[in-house]
Phi, psi and omega in degrees: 000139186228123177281062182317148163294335154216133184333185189251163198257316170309149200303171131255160172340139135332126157257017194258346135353287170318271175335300198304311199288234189029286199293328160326265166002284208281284185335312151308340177284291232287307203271333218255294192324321145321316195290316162308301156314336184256004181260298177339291188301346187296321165096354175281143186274358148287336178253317169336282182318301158297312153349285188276354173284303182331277155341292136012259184321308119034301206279313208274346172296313189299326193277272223313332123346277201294283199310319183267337157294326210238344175294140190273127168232001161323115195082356200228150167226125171302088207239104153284120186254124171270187188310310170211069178178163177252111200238145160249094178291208182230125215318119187330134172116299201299333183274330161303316181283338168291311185296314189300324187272338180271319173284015172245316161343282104046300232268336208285314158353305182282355159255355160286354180269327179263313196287344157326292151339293216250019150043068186291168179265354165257093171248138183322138174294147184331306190277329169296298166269002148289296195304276166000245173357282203287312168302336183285281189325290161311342168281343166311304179289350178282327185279342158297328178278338166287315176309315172293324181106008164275356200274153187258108180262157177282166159198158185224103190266119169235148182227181183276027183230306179176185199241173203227093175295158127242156171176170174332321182265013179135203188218156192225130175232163197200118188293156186301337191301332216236014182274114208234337174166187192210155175183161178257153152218123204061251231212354172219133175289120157288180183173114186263178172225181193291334182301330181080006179252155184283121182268333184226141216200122192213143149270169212292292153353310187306330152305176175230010173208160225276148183310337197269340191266319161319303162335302169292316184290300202262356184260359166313311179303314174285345190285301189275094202253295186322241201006304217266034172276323180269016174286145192122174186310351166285001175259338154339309172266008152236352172288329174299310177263027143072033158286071204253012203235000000 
């Protein structure tokens, strides 16, 4: 983790992303949490079972929430440093809540198979163990790819050549040559190309370090084409002492 000595000159990011994305939340808690309560309550050992999987998922949406809104990145950039690169990852915590919300998936198989199995007499509706079912199933390979170490966390990779996204839709790169500017607008980094179309697209959020400084850190590189030889740890002491300029 790198403190610069001095701060970024940029505004910060919108919060009202946030506020919207909070209330999304609490409202979706609210409704699974009924929803949860009323499978509890049915007393069948198929809706028991869905129930407490719901709940689960539920718990593990919320910390993962919590671990990506609530990580502190003011001031700070998140660094793995390679031979020759820098990477800024994505808030710590995120591959474990992925293995755990994907193995709870997993689980949803099991309560349309017992209320079959044991043929209750208050059985889940049709559609309820069809939806199960199909979310059970598809969450198997996804929870094999977490368990492996495949599933695609974001990150923002810079090299002495250019930079590298990953995320959930792939992964994208894009040369230092072919970079046109960076700038925050709302709640989200742009990164443009010479086309002047958003080549990288990231929220503020998406990272474990603060946005403005990402900021400063890729347009210091497009400005400074001599610099970007010393990405990799050598770069490192300037980042610290916040010669981002």
């Amino acid at each position: 983790m790198v403190r610069p000595a001095r701060p970024s000159g940029r505004p910060h990011a919108s919060t009202r992303t946030t506020v919207g994305l909070a209330v999304v939340v609490l409202v979706l808690t609210a409704l699974m949490a009924i929803g949860v309560v009323a499978l509890l309550g049915e007393g069948s050992p198929a809706a028991v079972v869905l129930g407490l999987v719901l709940a689960g998922m539920l718990a593990t949406g919320l910390v993962a929430v919590v671990l990506v809104v609530g990580h502190r990145r003011r001031d700070r950039l998140e660094v793995v440093v390679g031979e020759r690169s820098l990477t800024l990852p994505a808030p710590p915590g995120l591959p474990w809540i992925n293995r755990v919300f994907a193995t709870l998936a997993t689980l949803l198989i099991v309560p349309p198979l017992l209320s079959l199995v044991q043929r209750d007499p208050v059985e889940l509706p049709i559609f309820a163990r069809a939806t199960a079912l199909i979310i059970g199933l598809l969450a198997v390979p996804a929870a094999v790819r977490a368990w492996r170490g495949r599933a695609r966390y974001t990150s923002l990779t810079l090299t002495p050549d250019g930079l590298r996204v990953v995320g959930g839709r792939g992964s994208n790169t894009l040369d230092w040559e072919d970079v046109l500017g960076v700038r925050i607008v709302g709640a989200r980094l742009r990164i443009a190309d010479v086309d002047g179309s958003t080549a990288i697209d990231l929220g503020v959020r998406d990272l474990a370090s603060d946005a403005r400084l990402v900021a400063d850190v890729v347009d210091l590189y497009r400005r400074r084409p001599a610099l970007r030889p010393e990405i990799g740890a050598g770069a490192l002491a300037r980042w610290e002492r916040g010669d981002l300029t």
